[in-house]
TORKOL-4160 file (C-alpha; in steps of 0.2 Angstrom, whole numbers, padded with zeros to 4 digits, m for minus):
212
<pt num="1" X="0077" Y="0045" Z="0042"/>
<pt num="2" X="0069" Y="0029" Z="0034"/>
<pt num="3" X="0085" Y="0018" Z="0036"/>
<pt num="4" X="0087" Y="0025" Z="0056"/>
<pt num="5" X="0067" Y="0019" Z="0058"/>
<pt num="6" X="0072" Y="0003" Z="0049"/>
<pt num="7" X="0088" Y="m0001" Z="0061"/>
<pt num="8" X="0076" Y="0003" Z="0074"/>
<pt num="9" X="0062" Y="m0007" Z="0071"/>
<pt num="10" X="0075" Y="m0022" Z="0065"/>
<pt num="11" X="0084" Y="m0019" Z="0083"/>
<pt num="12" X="0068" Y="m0022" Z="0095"/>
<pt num="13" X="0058" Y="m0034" Z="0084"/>
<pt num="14" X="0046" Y="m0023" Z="0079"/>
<pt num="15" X="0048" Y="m0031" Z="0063"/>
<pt num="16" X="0053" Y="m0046" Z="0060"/>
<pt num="17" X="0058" Y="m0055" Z="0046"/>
<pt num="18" X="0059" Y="m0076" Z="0044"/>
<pt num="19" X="0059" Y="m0080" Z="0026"/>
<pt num="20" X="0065" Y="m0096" Z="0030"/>
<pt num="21" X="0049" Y="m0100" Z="0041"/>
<pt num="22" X="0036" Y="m0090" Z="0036"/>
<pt num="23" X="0023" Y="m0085" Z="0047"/>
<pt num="24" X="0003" Y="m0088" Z="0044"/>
<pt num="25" X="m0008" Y="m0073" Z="0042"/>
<pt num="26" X="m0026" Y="m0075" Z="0051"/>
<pt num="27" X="m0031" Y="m0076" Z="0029"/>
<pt num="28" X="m0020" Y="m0091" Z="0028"/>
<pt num="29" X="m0006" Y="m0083" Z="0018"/>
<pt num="30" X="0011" Y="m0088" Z="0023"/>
<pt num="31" X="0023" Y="m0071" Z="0027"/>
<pt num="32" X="0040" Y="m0068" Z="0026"/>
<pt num="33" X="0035" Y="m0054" Z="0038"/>
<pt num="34" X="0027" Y="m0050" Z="0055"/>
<pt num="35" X="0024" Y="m0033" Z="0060"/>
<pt num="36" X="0021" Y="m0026" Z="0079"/>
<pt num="37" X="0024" Y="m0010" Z="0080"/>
<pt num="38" X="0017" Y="m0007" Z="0099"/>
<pt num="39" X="0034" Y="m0015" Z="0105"/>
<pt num="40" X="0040" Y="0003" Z="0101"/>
<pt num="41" X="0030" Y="0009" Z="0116"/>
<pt num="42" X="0041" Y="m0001" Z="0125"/>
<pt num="43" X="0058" Y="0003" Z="0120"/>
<pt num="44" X="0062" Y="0022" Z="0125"/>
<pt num="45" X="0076" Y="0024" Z="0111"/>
<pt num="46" X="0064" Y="0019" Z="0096"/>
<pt num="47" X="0050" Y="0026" Z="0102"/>
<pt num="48" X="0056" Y="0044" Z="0103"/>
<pt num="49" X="0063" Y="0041" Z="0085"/>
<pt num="50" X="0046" Y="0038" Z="0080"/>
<pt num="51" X="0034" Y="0049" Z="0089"/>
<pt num="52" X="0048" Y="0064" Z="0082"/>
<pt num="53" X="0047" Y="0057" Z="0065"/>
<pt num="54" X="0030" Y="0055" Z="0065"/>
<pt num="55" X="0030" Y="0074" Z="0070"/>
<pt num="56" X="0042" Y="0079" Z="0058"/>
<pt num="57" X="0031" Y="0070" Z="0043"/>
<pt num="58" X="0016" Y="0079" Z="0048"/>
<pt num="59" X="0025" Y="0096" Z="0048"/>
<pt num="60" X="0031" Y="0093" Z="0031"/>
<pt num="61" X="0017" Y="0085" Z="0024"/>
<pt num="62" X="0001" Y="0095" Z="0033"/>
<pt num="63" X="0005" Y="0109" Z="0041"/>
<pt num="64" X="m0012" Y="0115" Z="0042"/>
<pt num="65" X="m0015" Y="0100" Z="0053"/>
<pt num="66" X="m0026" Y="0104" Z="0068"/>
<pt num="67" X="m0030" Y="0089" Z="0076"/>
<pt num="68" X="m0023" Y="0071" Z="0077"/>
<pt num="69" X="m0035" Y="0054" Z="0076"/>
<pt num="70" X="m0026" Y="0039" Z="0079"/>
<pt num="71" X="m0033" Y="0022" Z="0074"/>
<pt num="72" X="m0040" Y="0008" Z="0085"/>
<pt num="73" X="m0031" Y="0003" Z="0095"/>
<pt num="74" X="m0013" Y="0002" Z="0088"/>
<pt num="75" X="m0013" Y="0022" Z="0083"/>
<pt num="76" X="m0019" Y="0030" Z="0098"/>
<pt num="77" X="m0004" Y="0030" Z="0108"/>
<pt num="78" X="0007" Y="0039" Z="0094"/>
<pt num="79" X="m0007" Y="0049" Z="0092"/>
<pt num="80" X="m0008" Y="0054" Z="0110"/>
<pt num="81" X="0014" Y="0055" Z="0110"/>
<pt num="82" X="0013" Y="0064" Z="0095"/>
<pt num="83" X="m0003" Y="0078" Z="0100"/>
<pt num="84" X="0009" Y="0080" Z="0115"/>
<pt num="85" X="0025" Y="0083" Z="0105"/>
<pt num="86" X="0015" Y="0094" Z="0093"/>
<pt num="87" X="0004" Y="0102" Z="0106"/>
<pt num="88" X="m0010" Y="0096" Z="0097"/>
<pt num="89" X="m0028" Y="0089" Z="0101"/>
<pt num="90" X="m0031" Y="0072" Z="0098"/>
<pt num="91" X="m0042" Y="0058" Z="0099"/>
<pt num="92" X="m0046" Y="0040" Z="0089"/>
<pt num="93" X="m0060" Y="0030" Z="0081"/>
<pt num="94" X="m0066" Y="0014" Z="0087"/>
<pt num="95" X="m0066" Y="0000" Z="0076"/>
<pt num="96" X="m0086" Y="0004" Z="0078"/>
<pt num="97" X="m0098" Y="0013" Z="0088"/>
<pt num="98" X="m0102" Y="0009" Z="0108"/>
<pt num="99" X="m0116" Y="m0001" Z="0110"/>
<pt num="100" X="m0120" Y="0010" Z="0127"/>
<pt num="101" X="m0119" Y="0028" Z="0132"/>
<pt num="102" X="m0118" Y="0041" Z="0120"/>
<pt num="103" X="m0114" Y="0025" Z="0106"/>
<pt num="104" X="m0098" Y="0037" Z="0100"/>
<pt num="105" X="m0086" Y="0032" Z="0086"/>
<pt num="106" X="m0075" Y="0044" Z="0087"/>
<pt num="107" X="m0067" Y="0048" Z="0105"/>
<pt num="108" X="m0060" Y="0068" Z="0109"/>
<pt num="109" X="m0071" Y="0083" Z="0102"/>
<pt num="110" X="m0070" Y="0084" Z="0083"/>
<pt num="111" X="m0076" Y="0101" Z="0074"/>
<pt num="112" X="m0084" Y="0102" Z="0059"/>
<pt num="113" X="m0072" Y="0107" Z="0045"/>
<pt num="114" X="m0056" Y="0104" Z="0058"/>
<pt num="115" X="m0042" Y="0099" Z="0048"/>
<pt num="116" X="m0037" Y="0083" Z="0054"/>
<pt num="117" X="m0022" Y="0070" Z="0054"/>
<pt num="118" X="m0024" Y="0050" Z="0055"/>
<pt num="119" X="m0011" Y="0044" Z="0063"/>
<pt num="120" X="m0007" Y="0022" Z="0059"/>
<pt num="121" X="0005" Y="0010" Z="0065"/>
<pt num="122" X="0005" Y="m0001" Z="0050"/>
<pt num="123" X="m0002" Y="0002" Z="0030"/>
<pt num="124" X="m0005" Y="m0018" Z="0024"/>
<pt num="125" X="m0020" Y="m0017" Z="0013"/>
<pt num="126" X="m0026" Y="0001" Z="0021"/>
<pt num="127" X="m0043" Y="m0007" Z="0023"/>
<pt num="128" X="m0046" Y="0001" Z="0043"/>
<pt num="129" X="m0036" Y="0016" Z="0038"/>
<pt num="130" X="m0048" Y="0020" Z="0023"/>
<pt num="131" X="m0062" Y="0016" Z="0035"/>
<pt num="132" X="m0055" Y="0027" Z="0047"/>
<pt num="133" X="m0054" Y="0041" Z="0037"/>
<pt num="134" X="m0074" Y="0037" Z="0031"/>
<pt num="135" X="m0079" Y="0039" Z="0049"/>
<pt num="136" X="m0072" Y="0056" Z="0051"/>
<pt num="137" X="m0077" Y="0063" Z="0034"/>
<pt num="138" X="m0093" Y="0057" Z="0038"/>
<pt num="139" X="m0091" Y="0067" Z="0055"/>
<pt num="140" X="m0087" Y="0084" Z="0046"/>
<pt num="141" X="m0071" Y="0081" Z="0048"/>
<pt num="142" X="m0056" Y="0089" Z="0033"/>
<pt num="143" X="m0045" Y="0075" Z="0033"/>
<pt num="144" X="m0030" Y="0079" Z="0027"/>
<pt num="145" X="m0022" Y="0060" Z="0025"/>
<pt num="146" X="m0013" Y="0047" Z="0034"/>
<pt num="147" X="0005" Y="0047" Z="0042"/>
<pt num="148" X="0010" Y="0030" Z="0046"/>
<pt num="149" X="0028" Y="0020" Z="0055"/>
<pt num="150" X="0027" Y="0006" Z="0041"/>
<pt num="151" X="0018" Y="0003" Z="0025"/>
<pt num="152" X="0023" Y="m0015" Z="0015"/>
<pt num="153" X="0020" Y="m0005" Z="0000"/>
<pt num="154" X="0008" Y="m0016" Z="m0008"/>
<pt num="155" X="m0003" Y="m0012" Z="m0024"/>
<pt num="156" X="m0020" Y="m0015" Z="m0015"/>
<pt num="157" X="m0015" Y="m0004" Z="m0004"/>
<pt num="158" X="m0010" Y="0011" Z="m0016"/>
<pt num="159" X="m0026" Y="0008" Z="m0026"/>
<pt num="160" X="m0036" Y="0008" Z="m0012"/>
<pt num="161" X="m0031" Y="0025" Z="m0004"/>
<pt num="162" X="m0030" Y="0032" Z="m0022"/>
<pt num="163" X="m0050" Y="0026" Z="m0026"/>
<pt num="164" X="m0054" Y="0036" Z="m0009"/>
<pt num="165" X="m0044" Y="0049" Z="m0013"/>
<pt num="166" X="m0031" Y="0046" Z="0004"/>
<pt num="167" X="m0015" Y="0052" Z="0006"/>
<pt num="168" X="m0002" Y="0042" Z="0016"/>
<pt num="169" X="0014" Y="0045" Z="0021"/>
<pt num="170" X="0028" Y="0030" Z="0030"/>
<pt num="171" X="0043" Y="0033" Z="0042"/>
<pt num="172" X="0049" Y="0018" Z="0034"/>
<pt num="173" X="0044" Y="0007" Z="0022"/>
<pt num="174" X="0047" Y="m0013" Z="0016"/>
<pt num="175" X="0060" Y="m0008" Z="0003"/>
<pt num="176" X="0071" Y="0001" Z="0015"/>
<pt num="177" X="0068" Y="m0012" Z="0027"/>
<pt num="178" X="0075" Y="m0027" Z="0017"/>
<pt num="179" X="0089" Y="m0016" Z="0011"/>
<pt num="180" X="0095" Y="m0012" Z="0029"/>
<pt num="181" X="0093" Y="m0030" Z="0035"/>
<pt num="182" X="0101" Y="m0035" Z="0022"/>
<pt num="183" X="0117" Y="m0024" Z="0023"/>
<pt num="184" X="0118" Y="m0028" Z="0040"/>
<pt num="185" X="0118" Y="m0046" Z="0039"/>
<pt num="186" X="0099" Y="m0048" Z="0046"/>
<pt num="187" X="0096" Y="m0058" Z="0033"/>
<pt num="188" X="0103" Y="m0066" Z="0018"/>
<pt num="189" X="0107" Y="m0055" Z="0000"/>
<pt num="190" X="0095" Y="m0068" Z="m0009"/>
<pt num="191" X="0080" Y="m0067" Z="0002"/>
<pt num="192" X="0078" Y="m0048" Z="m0002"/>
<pt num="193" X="0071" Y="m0053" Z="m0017"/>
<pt num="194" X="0058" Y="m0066" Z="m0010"/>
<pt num="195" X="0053" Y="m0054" Z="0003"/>
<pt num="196" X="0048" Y="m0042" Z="m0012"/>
<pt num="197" X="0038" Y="m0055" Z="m0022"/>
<pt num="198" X="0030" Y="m0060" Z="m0008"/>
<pt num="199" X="0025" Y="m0042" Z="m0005"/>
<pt num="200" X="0021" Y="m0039" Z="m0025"/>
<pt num="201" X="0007" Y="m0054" Z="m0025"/>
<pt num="202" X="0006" Y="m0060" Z="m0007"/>
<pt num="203" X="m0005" Y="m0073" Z="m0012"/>
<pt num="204" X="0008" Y="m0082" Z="m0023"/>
<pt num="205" X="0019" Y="m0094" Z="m0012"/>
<pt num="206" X="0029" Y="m0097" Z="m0027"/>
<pt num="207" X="0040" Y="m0081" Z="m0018"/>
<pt num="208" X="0045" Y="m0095" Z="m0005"/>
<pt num="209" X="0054" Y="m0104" Z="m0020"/>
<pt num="210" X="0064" Y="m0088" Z="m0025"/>
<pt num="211" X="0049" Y="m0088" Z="m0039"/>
<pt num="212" X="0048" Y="m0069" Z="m0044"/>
């Protein structure tokens, strides 16, 4: 399933790779990568690849799974496909808590104890998901982990879901990516492997000079 997601993904530009012009994160580091996976919503084909695979990860993975919380904003329209699919309740978390009304973080009824699902587009650092996940287990909530379209696979990443005791689990991931855009000539043979270093220590440009 991950190299169908990958050929997806690749096919509608929801990932894109440009080793050869590298695009510049808000931080200032220079990417081989850009990742937008809301074009999904908008390309039928793909998106009914995903919101099925997202299902079929969650079946596998949680099964106890009573409720899905999508992320702000880019999660909640999975979630909502894939609460539908499921015949699940779902609902999301703001990135933070109205400043009117009933100043909610968390939008849909949660229960106390209700064993719930966070659904994400992307896992880069897992900084919003892990904060995601706070929020609800601050609210009562079980969570079970994280299922995910795409994770870079990077070691901040991993040590930060395994300090806060998250699991995740990716339809696709950065290694499978490169491999299918390699084999089908998206990209060159030699930028696989600058497209990996980048992603081992993102910080380093020596990855732009085929540095490992």
């Amino acid at each position: 399933m991950k190299k169908e997601i990958a050929q997806g993904l690749l096919s509608i530009e929801a990932v894109f790779l440009r080793p050869e012009e590298p695009f510049t994160w808000a931080s200032g580091i220079k990417s081989p990568i850009y990742c937008d996976n809301r074009l999904t919503l908008t390309a039928p084909e793909v998106r009914t690849q995903v919101e099925n695979g997202l299902a079929q990860l969650i079946r596998e993975n949680y099964p106890d799974c009573e409720v899905l919380m999508g992320t702000s904003t880019a999660g909640i329209a999975h979630a909502a496909i894939v609460g539908h699919l499921m015949d699940l309740p779902m609902g999301y978390v703001r990135g933070s808590a109205k400043d009117h009304g009933r100043t909610n973080q968390i939008e849909g009824r949660l229960l106390p104890g209700q064993k719930t699902v966070v659904v994400e587009d992307l896992i880069s650092t897992a900084g919003s998901s892990v904060e995601t996940v706070e929020v609800l287990r601050a609210a009562g909530a079980d969570v079970l982990g994280i299922v995910s379209i795409f994770t870079y696979g990077m070691k901040k990443a991993a040590d930060r879901l395994s300090e806060h005791q998250v699991k995740n689990v990716s339809l696709c991931d950065l290694d499978t990516l490169v491999e299918v855009a390699a084999e089908t000539g998206y990209i060159k043979a030699g930028d696989k492997d600058k497209i990996i270093a980048f992603r081992n220590n993102p910080s380093d440009e020596g990855w732009m000079k085929g540095e490992k």
